[in-house]
C-alpha positions in Angstrom: 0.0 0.0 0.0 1.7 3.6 -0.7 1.2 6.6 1.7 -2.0 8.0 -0.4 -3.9 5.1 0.3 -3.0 5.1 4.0 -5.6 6.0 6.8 -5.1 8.9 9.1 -4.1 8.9 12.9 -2.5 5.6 11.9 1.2 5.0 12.0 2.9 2.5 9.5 6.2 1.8 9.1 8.0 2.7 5.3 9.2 -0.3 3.5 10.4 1.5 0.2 10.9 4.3 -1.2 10.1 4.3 -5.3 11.1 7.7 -6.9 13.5 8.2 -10.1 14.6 11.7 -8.7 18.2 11.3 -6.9 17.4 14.6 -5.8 14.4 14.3 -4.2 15.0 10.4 -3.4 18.0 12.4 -1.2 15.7 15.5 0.1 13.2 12.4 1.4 16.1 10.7 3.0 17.6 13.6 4.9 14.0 14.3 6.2 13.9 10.5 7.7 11.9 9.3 5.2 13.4 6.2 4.3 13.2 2.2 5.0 11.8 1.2 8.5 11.2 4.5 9.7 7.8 5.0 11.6 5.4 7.4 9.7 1.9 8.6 10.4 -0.3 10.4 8.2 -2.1 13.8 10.6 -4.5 14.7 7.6 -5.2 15.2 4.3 -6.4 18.4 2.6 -6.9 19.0 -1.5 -4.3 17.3 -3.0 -1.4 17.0 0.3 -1.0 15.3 2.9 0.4 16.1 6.2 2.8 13.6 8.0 4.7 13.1 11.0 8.4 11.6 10.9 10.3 11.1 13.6 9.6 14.3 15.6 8.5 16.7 12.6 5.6 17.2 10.3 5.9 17.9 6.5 3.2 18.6 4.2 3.3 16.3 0.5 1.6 16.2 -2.2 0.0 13.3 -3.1 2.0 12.2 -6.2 5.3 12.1 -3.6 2.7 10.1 -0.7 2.5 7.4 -4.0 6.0 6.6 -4.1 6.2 5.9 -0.5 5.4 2.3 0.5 4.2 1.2 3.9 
């Protein structure tokens, strides 16, 4: 299941990471988005998503919530 399709208030853990773009592949990584790291999706407004990592909470669009596997 990716991110988009996850449910809110309910944490899941990443198991991959699918994006062509080193760039943003690295951005995601530095943020602690990456491979057995807890995430939880807050909410969801319009087209972005709002998610919690680690201690922080980022706000992604839903094409980026589709290449993130949990």
């Amino acid at each position: 299941m990716t991110l988009a399709e996850a449910e809110v208030c309910k944490d899941y853990i990443i198991k991959d990471v699918h994006i062509e773009d080193e760039d943003l592949s690295a951005f995601l990584f530095r943020l602690g988005c990456y491979a057995g790291e807890n995430i939880t999706v807050i909410s969801r407004k319009n087209k972005n998503c709002v998610v919690a990592i680690k201690d922080a909470r980022y706000n992604i669009d839903n094409h980026l919530a589709e290449a993130i596997i949990v």
